[in-house]
N, C-alpha and C positions, 0 to 999 in steps of 0.2 A: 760401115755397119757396127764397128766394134765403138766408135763415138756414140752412136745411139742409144746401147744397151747397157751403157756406163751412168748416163743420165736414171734410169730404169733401174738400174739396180741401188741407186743414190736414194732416190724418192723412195722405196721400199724398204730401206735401215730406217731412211729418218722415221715412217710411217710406225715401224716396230718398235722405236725408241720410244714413239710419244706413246701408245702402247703402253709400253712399259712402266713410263714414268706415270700416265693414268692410275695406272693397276697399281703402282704403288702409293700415290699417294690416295685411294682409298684401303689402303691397308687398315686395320685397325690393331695398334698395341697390347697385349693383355693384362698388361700392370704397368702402370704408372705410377711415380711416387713424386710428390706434390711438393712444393717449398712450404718449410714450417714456419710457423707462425707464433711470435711470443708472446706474452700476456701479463702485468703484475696484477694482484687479486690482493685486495686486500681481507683482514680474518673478516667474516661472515658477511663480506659480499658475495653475491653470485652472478657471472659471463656467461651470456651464449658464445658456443664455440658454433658456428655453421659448416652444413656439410657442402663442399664444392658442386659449385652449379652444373649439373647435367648439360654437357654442348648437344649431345645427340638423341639420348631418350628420357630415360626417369631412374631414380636411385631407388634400388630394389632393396638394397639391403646396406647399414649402416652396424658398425662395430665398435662400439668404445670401452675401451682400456684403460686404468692406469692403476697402480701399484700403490700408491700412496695414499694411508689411512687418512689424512687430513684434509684430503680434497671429496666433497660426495658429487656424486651426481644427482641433482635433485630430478631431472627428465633428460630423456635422451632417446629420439628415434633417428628414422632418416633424414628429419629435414635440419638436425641439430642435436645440441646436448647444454643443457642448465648445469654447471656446477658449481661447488660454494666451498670458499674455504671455512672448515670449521676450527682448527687451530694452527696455528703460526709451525713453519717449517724455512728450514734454510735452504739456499741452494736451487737449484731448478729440477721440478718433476715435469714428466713428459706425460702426457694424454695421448694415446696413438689412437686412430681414426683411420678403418678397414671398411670400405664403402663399392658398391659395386652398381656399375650404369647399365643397363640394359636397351638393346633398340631393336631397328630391323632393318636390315641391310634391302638393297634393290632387287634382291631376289628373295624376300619377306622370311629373311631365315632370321632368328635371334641369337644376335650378339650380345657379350659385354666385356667389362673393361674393367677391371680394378685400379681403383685407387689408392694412395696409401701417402698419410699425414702424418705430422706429429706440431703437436700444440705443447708450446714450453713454457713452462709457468713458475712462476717464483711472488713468494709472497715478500708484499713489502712491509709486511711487520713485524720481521724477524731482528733479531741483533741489537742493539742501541736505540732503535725507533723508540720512543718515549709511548707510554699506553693514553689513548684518549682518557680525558677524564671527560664525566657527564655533568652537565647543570641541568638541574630541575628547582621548581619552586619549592617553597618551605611548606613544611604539610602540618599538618594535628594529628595526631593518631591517639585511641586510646588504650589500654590495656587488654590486649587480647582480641583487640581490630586490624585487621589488615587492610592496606591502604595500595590502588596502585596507579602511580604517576608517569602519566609520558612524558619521559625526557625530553630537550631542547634538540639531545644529536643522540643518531642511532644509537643503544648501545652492542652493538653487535661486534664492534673493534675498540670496546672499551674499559675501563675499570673503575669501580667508584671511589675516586682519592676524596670527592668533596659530600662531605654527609652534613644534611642542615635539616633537621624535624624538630619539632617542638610536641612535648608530648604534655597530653590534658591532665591526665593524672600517669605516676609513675618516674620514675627514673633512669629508663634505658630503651632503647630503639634498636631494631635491626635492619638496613639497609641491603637490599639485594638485588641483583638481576637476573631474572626470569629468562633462563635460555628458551625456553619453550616459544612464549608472546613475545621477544624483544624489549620487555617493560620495566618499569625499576617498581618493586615492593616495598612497600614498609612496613611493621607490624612493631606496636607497642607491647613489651613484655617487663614483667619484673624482675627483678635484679635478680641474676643470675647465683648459682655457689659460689663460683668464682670472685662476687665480690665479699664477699664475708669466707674467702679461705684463709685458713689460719696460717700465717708466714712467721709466728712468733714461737714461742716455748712458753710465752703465757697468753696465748691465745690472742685472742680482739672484742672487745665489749659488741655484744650483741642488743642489747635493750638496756637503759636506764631504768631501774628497781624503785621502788618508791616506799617508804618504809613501811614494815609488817607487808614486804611482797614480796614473791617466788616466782623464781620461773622452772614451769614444773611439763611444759611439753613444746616441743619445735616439730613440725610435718613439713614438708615440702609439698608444695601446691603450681596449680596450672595456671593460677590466676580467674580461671572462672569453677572454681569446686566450691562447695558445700561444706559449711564447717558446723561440726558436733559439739558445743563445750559442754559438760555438766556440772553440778554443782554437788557439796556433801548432803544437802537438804533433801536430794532427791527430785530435781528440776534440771532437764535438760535443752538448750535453744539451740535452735538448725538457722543456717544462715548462707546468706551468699556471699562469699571470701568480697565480694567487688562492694560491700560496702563498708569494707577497711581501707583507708586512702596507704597507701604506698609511704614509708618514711624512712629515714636512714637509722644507723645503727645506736646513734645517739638520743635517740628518741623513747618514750615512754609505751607507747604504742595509745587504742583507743580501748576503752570499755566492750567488751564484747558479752558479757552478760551480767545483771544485775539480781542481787541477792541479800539476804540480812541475816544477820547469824551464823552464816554459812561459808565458804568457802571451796574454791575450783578444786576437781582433783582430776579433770584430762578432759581432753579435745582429741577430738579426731576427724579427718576427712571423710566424706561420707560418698559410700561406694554402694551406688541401688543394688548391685548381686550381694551383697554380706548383710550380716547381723548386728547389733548392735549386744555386745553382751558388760553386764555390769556386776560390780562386787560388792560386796558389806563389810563394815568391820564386823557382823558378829559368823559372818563364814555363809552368807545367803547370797545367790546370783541367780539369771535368766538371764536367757538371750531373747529379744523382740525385734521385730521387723525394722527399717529404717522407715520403713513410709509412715510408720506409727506418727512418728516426730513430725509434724507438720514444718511448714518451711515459714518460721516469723522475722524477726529483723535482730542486728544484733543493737546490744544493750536492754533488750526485754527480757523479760522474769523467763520466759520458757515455757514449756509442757512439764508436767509430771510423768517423770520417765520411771517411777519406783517409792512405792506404798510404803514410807518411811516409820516403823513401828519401833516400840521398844523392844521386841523380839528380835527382828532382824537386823537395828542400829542405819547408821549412818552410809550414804555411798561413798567407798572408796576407790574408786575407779571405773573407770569406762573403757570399753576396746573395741574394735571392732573387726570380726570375725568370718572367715568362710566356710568353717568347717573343717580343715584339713589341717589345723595345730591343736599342741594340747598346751591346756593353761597350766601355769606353777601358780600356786598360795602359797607367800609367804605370811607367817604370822610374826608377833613381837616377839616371842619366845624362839624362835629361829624354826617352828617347824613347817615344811615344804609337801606341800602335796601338788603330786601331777593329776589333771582329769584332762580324756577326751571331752573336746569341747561340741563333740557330737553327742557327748552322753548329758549335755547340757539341757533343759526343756525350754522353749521358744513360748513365750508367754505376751499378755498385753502389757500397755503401758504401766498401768497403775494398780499390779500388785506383787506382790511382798518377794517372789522368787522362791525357790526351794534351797532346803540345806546342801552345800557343797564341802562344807570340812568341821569336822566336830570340834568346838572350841571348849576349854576349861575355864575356868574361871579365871577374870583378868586376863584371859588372852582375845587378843586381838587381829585381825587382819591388818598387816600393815603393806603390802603391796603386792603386786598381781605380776605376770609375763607372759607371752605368748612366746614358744618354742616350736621347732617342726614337730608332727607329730612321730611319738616312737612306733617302731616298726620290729614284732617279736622277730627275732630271727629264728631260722629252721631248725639250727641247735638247743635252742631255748625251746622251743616247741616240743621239739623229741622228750628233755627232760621232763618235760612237766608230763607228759604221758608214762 
């Protein structure tokens, strides 16, 4: 009896064992953590990282991390993540990947399972790596044109060491690349301050003079503005700065208005919000509109910008105004008077202007200035009451 129930009691361990061992190996873990996985990324390429393939159901939920400004995420749900390097870093950053599998067990109850990654990345153009340079074709540009070329290699991990444009008219070029497109830019501009900064104590010749001539005004310009010259005779020409060709500093320059008897006495750039306002030697000015001056070509005679009489003399000046300075007259006799140049009247082109400073005999207007406007102060105020 006792051999029989040995048998019997054999078969019912082993029976509980496998049991056991069943039930466990449908166990399910609740966090697993994954082998990571390295990656080099070069600057503005972009990897998919993928999220670990679901063995039992579907990935409900995906989490990505990382600390490090230099790496973006450009997308990233549950089935992955786009990232991109935007500037160069040393060393290795980690991307961590928090991801969760859900299913249904044999008794249709919902599990899941965490997972847990990390993606190691290190850029390879940190250190002594040399910067791509770009090759592109030779372009045209002209003054105040912008131009844009695709390169032969990305440039998204590059830098422009090799600059080749040829410009139509003008003497300088800016080369660049457009983070935004990927593209390389060009744009034709003219010579900068910088190449006419004075490095001497006697300065650097700006224009060759030609005898019986003065240089009597400098503006700074965009390259596509509108230039005002006028003349003593009372004739002023509007022009487009683009039909002065670009030349260096040795040079004479071109004719930009033509006259007889007469003589330049300022230029100005012309700014459709302001006035144009003008002066006399015998102490007469107005301000008139800029749109008065129609827009002719340079080296033409001009418009009649002022009704040149024996009463009111010659123009000695021209400026151009918003409103918010007051003008100085200076005379040849050293006297200075300030006027709001609001108290000024806004007139047409072709008449005389009104009296702005009582002149004596033999005196003259000899030049003009534009200062901020004065502002009485509170103490000032009080006295005068």
């Amino acid at each position: 009896m006792n051999m029989n129930k040995t048998p019997k009691r054999t078969k019912l361990r082993i029976f509980i064992l496998v049991s056991l061992m069943l039930m466990i190996s449908q166990m399910t873990f609740a966090y697993v953590t994954l082998p990571s996985t390295q990656y080099s990324i070069k600057i503005g390429e972009t990897k998919f990282l993928s999220v670990p393939s679901a063995t039992r159901g579907y990935i409900d939920k995906a989490i990505w991390t990382c600390s490090n400004p230099n790496i973006k995420f450009i997308k990233k749900d549950n089935a992955g993540a786009q990232v991109k390097i935007t500037s160069s870093f040393s060393g290795t950053t980690i991307i961590e990947l928090v991801c969760v599998e859900k299913y249904n067990d044999k008794n249709n109850r919902t599990q899941a399972i965490t997972y847990y990654k990390q993606f190691k990345i290190s850029c390879i153009s940190t250190g002594t790596v040399a910067p791509t340079s770009i090759s592109f074709p030779k372009i045209q540009v002209k003054i105040g044109e912008q131009k844009t070329i695709k390169p032969t290699v990305r440039p998204s991990n590059a830098t422009v060491i090799y600059k080749s444009c040829t410009l139509i008219s003008g003497n300088s070029a800016s080369i660049w690349i457009d983070s935004y497109s990927n593209v390389i830019k060009a744009i034709g501009r003219r010579p900068g301050i910088t190449t006419s900064e004075i490095v001497t104590t006697n300065g650097k010749k700006a224009i060759v003079l030609k005898d019986n001539d003065e240089l009597i005004s400098v503006r700074k310009t965009t390259g596509e503005n509108e230039i005002l010259i006028g003349a003593s005779n009372g004739r002023m020409v509007r022009f487009n700065e683009n039909e002065i060709r670009v030349m260096g500093r040795s040079s004479s320059g071109v004719k930009g208005i033509s006259f007889e008897n007469s003589y330049v006495v300022g230029a100005e750039v012309v700014n459709k919000a302001e006035d144009v306002l003008i002066v006399t030697e015998k102490g007469y000015g107005k301000k008139t509109n800029v749109d008065q001056y129609r827009l002719t070509h340079r080296g033409s005679k001009g418009v009649k910008a002022l009704n040149v009489t024996e009463k009111n003399g010659n123009l000695v000046s021209l400026k151009t105004v918003k409103g918010d300075e007051d003008l100085l007259i200076i005379t040849n006799s050293g006297i200075i008077i300030r006027i709001d140049t609001q108290q000024i009247s806004t007139l047409n082109r072709n008449t005389q202007g009104i009296r702005l400073i009582n002149l004596k005999d033999n005196q003259k207007v000899s030049t003009v200035a534009l200062v901020e406007k004065e502002i009485d102060s509170p103490d000032e105020s009080e006295d005068n009451n």
